[in-house]
N, CA, C and O atoms as CSV, one atom per row, in Angstrom:
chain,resi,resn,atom,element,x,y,z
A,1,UNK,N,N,117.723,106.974,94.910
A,1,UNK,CA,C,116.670,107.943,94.699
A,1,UNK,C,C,115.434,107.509,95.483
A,1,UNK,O,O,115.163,106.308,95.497
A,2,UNK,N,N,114.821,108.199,96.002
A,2,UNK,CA,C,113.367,108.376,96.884
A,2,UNK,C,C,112.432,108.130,95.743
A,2,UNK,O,O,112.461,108.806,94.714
A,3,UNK,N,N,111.566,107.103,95.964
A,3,UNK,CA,C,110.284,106.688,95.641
A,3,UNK,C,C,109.799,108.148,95.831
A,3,UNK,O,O,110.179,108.797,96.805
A,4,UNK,N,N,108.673,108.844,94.578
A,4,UNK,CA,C,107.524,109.425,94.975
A,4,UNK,C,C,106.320,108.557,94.782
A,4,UNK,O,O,106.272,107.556,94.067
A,5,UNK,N,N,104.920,109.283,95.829
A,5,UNK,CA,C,104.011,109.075,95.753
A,5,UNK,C,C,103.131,109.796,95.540
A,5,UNK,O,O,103.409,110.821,96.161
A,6,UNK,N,N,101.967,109.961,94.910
A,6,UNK,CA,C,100.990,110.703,94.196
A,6,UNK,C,C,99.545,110.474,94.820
A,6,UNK,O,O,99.264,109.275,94.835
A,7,UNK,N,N,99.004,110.921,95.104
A,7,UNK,CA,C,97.485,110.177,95.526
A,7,UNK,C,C,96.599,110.578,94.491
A,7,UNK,O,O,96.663,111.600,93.807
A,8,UNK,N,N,95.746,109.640,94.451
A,8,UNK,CA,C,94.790,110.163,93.566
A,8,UNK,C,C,93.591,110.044,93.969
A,8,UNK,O,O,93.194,108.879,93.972
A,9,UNK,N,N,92.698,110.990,94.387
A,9,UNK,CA,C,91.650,110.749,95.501
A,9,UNK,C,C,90.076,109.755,94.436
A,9,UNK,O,O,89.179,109.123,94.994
A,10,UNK,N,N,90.192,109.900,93.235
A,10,UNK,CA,C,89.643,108.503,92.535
A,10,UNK,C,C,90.038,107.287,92.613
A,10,UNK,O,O,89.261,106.332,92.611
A,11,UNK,N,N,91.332,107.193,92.692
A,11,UNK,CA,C,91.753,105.368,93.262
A,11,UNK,C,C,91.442,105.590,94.453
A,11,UNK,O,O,90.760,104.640,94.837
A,12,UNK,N,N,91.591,106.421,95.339
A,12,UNK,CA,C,91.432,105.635,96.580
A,12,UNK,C,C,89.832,105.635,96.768
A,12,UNK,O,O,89.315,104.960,97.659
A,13,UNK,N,N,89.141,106.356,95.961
A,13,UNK,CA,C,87.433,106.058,96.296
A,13,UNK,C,C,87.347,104.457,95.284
A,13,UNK,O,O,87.015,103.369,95.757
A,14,UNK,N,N,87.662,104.663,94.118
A,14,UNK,CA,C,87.528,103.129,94.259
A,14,UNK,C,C,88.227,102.022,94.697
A,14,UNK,O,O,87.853,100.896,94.370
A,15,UNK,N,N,89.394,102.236,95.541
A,15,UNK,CA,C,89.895,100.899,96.205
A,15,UNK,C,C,88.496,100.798,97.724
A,15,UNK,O,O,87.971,99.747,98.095
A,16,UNK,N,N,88.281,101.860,98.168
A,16,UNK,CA,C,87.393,101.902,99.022
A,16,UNK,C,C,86.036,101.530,99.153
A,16,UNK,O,O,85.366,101.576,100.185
A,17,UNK,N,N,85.604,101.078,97.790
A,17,UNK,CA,C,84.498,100.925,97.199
A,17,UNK,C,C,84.724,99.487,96.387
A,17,UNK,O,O,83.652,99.011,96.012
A,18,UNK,N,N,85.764,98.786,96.077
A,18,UNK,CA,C,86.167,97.237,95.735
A,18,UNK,C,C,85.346,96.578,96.875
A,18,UNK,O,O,84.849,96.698,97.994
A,19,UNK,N,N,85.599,95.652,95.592
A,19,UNK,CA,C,84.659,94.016,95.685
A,19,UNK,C,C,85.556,93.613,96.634
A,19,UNK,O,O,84.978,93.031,97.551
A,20,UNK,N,N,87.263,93.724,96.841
A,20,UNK,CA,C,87.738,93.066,97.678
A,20,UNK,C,C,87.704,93.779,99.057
A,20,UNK,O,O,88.250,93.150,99.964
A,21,UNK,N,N,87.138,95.024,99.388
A,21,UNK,CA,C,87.457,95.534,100.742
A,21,UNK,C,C,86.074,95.161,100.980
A,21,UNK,O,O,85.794,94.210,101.709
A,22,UNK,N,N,85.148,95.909,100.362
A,22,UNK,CA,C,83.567,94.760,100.450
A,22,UNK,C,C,83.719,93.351,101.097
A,22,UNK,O,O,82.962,92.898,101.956
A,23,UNK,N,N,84.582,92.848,100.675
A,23,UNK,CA,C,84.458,90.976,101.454
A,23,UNK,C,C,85.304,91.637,102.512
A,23,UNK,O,O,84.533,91.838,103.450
A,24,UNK,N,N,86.427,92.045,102.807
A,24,UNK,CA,C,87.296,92.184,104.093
A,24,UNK,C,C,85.806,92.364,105.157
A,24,UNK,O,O,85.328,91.433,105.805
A,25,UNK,N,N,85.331,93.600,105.132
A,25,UNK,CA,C,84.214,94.237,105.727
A,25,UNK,C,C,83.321,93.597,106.189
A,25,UNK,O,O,82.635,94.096,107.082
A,26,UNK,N,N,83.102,92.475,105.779
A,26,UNK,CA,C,81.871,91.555,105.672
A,26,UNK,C,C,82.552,90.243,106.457
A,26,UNK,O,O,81.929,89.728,107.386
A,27,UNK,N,N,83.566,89.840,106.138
A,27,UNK,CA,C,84.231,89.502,106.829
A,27,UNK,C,C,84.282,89.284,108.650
A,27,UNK,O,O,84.039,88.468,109.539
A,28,UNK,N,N,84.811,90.736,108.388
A,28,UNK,CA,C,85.355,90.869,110.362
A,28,UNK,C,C,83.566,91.255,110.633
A,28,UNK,O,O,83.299,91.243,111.835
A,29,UNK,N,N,82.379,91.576,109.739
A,29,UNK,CA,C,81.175,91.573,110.507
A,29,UNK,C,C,80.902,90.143,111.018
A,29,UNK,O,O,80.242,90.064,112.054
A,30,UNK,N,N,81.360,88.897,110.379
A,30,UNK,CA,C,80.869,88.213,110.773
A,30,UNK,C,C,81.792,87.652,111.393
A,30,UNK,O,O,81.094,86.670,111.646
A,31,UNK,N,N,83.021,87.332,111.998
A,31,UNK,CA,C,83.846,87.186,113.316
A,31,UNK,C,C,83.045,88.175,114.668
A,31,UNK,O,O,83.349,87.935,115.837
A,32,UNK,N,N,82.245,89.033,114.393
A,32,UNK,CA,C,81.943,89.673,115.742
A,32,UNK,C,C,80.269,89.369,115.372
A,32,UNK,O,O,79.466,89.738,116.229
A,33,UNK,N,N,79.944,88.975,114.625
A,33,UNK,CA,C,78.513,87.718,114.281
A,33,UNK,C,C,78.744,86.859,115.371
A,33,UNK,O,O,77.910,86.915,116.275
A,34,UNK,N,N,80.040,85.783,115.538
A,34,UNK,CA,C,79.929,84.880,115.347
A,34,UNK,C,C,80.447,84.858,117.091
A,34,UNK,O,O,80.485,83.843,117.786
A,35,UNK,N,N,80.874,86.486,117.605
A,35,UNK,CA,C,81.073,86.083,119.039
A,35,UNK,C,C,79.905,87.071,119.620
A,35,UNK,O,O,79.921,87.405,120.805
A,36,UNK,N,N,78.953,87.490,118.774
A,36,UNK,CA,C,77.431,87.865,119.238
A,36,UNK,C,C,76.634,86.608,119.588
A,36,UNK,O,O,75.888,86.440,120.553
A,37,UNK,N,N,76.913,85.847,118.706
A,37,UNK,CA,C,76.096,84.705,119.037
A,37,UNK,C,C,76.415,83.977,120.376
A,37,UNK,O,O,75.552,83.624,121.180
A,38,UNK,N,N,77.498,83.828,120.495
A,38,UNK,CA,C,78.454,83.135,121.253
A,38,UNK,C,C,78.189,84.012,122.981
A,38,UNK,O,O,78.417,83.347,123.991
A,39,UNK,N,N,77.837,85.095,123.078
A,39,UNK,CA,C,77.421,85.932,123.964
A,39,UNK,C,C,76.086,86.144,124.413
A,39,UNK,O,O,75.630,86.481,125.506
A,40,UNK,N,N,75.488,85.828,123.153
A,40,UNK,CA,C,74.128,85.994,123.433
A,40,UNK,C,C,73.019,85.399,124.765
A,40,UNK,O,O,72.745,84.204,124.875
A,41,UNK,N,N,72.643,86.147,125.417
A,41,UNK,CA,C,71.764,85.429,126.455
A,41,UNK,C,C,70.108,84.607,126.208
A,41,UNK,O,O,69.120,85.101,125.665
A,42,UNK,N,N,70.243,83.332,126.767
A,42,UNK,CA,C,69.110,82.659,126.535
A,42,UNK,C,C,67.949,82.391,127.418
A,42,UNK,O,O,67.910,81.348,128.071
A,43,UNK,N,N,67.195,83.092,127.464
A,43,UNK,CA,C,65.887,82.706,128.383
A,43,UNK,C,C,64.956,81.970,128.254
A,43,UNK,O,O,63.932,82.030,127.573
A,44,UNK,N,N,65.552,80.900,129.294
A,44,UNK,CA,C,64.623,79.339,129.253
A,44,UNK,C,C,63.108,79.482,129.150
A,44,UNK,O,O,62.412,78.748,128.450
A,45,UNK,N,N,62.653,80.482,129.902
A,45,UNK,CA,C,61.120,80.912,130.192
A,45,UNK,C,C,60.442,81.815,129.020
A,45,UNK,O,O,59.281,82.226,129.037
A,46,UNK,N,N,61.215,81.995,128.200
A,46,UNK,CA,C,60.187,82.682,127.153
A,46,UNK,C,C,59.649,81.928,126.498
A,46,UNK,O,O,60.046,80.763,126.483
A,47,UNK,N,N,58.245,82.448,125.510
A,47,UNK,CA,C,57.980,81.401,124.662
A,47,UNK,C,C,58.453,80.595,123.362
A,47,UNK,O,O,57.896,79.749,122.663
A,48,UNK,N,N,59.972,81.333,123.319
A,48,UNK,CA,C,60.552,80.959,122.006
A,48,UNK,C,C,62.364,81.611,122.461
A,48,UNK,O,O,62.958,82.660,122.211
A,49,UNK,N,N,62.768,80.209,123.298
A,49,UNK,CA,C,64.021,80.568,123.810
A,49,UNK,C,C,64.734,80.239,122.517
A,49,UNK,O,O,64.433,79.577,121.524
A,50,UNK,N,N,66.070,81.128,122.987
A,50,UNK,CA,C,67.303,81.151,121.958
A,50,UNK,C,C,66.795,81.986,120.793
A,50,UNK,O,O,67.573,82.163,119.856
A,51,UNK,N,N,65.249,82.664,120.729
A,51,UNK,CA,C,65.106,83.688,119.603
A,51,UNK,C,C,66.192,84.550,119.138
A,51,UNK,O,O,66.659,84.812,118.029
A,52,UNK,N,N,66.508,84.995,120.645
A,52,UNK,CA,C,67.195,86.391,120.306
A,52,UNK,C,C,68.759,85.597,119.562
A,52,UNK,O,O,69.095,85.911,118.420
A,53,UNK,N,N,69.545,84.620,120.355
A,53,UNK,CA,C,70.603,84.253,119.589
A,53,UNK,C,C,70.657,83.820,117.701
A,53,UNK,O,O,71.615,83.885,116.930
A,54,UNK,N,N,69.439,83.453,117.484
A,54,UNK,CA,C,69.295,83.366,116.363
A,54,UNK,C,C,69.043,84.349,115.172
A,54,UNK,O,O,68.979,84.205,113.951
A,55,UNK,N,N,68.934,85.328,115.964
A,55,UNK,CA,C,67.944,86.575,115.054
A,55,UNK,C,C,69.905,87.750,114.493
A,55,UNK,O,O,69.981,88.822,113.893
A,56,UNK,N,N,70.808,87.052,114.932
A,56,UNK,CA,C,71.741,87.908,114.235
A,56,UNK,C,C,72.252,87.679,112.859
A,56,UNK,O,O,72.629,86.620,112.354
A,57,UNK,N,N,72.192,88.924,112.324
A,57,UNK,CA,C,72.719,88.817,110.993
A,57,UNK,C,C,73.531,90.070,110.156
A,57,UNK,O,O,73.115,91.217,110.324
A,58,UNK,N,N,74.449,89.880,109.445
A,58,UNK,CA,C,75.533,90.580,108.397
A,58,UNK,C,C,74.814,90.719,107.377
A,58,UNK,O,O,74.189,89.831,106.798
A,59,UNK,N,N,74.900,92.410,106.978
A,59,UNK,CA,C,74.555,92.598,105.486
A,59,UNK,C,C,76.451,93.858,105.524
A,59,UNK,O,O,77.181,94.204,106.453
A,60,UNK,N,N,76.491,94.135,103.892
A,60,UNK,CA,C,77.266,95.022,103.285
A,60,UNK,C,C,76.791,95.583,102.244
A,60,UNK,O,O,75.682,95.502,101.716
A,61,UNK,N,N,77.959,96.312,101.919
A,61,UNK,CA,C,77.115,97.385,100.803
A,61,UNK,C,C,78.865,98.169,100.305
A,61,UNK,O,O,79.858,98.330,101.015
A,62,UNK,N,N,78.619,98.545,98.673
A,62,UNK,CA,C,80.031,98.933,98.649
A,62,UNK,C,C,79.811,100.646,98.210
A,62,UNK,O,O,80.428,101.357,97.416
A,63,UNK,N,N,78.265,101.008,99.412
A,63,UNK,CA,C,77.946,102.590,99.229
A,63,UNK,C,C,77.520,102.600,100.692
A,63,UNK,O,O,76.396,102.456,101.174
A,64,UNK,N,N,78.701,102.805,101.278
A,64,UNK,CA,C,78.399,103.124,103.336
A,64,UNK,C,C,79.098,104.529,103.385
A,64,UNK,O,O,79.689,105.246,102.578
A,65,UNK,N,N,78.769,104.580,104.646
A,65,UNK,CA,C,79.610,105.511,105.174
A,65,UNK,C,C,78.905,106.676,104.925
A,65,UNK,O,O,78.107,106.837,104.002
A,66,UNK,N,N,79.320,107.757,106.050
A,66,UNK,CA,C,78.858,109.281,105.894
A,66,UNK,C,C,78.022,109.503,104.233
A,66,UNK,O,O,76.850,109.454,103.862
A,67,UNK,N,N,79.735,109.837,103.357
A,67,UNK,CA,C,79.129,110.551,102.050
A,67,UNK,C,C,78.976,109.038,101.052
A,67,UNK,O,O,79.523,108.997,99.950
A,68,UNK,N,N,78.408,108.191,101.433
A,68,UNK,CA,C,78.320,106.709,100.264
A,68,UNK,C,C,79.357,106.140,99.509
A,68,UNK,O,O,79.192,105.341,98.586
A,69,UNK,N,N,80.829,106.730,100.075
A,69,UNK,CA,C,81.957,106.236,99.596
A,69,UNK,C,C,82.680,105.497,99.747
A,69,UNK,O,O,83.803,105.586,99.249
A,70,UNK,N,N,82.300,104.515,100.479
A,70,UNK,CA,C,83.446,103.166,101.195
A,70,UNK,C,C,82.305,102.184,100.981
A,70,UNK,O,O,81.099,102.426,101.029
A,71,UNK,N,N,82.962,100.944,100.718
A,71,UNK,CA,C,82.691,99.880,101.613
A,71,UNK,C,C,82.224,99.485,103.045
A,71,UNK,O,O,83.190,99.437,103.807
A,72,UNK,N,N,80.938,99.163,103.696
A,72,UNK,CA,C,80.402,98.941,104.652
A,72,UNK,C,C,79.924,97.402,104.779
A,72,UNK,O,O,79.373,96.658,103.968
A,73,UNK,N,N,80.335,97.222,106.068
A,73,UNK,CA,C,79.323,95.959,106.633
A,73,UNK,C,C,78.626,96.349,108.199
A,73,UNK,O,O,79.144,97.077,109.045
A,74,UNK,N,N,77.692,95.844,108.270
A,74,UNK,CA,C,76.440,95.806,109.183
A,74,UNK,C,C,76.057,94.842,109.460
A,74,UNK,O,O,75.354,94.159,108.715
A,75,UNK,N,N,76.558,94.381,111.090
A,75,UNK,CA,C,75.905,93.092,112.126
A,75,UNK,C,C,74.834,93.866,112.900
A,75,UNK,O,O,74.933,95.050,113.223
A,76,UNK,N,N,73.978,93.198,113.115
A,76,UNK,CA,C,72.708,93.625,113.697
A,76,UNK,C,C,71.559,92.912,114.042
A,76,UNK,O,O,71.097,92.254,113.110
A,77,UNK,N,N,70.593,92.806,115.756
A,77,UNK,CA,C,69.576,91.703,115.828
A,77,UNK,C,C,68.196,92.436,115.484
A,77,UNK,O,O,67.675,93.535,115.675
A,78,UNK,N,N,67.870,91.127,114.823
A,78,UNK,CA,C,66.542,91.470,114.379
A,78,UNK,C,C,65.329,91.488,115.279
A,78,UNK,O,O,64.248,92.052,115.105
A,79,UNK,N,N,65.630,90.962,115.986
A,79,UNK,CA,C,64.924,90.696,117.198
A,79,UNK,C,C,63.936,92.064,117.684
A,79,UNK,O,O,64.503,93.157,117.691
A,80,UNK,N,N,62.863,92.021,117.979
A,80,UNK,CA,C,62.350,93.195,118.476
A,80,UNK,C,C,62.862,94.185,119.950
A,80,UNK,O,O,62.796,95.266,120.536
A,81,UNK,N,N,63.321,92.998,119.934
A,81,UNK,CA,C,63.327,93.350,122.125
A,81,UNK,C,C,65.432,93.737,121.810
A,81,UNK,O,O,66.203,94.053,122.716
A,82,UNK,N,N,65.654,93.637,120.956
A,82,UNK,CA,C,67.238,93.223,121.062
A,82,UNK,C,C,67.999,95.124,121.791
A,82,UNK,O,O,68.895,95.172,122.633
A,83,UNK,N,N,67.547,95.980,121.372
A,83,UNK,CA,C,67.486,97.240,122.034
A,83,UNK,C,C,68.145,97.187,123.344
A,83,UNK,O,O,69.264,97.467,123.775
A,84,UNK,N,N,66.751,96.601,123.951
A,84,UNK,CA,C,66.368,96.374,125.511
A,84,UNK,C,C,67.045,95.544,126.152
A,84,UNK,O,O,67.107,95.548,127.381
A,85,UNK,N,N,67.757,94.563,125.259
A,85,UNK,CA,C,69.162,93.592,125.341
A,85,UNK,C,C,70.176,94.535,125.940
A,85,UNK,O,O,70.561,94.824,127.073
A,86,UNK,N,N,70.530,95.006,124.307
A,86,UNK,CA,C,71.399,95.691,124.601
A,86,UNK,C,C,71.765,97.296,125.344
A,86,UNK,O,O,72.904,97.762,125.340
A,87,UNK,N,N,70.874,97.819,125.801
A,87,UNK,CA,C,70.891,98.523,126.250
A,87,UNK,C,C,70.525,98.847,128.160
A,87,UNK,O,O,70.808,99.536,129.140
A,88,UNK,N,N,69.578,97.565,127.558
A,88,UNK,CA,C,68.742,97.565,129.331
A,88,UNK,C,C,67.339,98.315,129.221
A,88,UNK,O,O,66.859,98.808,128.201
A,89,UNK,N,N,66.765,98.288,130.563
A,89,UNK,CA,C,65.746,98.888,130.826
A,89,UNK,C,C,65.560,99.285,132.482
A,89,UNK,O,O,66.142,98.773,133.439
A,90,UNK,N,N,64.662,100.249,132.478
A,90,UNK,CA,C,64.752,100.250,134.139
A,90,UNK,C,C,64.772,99.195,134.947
A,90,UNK,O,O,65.359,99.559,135.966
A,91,UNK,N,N,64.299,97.580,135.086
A,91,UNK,CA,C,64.379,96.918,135.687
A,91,UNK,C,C,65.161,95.731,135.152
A,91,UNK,O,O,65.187,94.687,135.803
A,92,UNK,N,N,65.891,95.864,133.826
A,92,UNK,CA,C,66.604,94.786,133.245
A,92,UNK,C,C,68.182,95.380,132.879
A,92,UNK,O,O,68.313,96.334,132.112
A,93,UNK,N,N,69.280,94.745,133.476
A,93,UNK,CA,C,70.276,95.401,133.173
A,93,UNK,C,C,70.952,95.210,131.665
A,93,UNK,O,O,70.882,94.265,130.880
A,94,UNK,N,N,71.709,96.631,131.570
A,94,UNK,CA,C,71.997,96.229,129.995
A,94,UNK,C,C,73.093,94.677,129.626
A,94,UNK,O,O,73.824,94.239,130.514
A,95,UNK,N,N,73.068,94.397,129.036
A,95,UNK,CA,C,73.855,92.903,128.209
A,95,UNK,C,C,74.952,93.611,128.057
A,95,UNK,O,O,75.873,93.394,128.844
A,96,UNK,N,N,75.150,94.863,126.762
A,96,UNK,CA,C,76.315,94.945,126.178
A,96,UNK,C,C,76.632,93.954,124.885
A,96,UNK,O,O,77.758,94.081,124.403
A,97,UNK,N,N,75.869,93.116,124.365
A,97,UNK,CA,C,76.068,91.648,123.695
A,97,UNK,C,C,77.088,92.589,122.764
A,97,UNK,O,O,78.264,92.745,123.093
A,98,UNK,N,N,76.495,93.224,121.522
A,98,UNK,CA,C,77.272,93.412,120.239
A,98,UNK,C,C,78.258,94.363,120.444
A,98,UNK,O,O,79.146,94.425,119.594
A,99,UNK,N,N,78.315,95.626,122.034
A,99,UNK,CA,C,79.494,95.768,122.173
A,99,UNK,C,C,80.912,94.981,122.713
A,99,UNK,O,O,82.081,95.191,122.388
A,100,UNK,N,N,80.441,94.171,123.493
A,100,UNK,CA,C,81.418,92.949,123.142
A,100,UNK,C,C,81.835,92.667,122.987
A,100,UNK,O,O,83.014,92.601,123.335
A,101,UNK,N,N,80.995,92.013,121.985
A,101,UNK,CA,C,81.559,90.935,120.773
A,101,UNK,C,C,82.708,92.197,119.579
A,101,UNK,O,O,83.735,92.014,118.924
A,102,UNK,N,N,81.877,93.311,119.804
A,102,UNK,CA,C,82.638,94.312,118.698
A,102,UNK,C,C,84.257,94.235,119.389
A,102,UNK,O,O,85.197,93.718,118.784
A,103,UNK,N,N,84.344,94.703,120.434
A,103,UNK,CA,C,85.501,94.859,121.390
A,103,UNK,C,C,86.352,93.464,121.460
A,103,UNK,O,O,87.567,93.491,121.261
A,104,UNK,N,N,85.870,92.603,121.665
A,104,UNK,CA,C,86.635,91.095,121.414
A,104,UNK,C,C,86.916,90.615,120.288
A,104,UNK,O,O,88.037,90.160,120.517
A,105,UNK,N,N,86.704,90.394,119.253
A,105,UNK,CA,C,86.297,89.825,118.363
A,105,UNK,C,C,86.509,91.088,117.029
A,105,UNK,O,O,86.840,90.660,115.923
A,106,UNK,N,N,86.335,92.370,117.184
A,106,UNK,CA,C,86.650,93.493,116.043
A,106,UNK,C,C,87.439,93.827,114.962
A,106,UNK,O,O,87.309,94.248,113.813
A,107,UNK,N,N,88.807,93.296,116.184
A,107,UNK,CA,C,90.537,93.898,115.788
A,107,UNK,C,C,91.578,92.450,115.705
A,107,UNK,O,O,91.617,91.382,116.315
A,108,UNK,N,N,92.208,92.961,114.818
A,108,UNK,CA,C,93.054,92.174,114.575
A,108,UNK,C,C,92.727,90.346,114.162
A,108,UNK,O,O,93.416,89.347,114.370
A,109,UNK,N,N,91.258,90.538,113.455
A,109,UNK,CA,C,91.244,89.008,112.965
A,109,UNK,C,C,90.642,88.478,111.661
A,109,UNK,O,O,90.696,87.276,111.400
């Protein structure tokens, strides 16, 4: 006989919303933390080199997402200038740092 399956769209908002997918989440933020850092560019000439490598950090939350129903984690630099990192500017090319690290470091770890 064939297994049935049933969904029940309340378990799956709270498996989605567990303490344990919460740590998974938080988790792989900080494997792509940890190859942000690892990427990060350091400029000897500023007045406070290695700022920007230091300024990354992981928060979560087990109310993300679009409608506040999943589990979320969030890597992100605090840095003022980190934008302009990552993005560039007319005379500074973009880094790419936290796409990256997202792309290396994201999947499968």
């Amino acid at each position: 006989m064939a297994a049935r399956f049933k969904m029940k769209r309340k378990g799956v908002g709270e498996l989605l919303r567990s303490p344990g997918m919460r740590a998974e989440m938080l988790r792989r933020a900080e494997v792509i933390k940890g190859a942000a850092v690892a990427l990060s560019p350091v400029d000897e000439n500023s007045p406070d080199p290695g700022h920007y490598k230091r300024s990354w950090e992981t928060d979560s939350t087990s109310r993300g997402g679009r409608r506040r129903d999943r589990a979320v984690a969030v890597v992100r630099n605090t840095a003022y200038y980190a934008r302009w990192v990552e993005y560039g500017t007319e005379k500074v090319h973009a880094q790419h740092v936290l796409l990256r690290a997202a792309q290396l470091d994201g999947r499968n770890q």
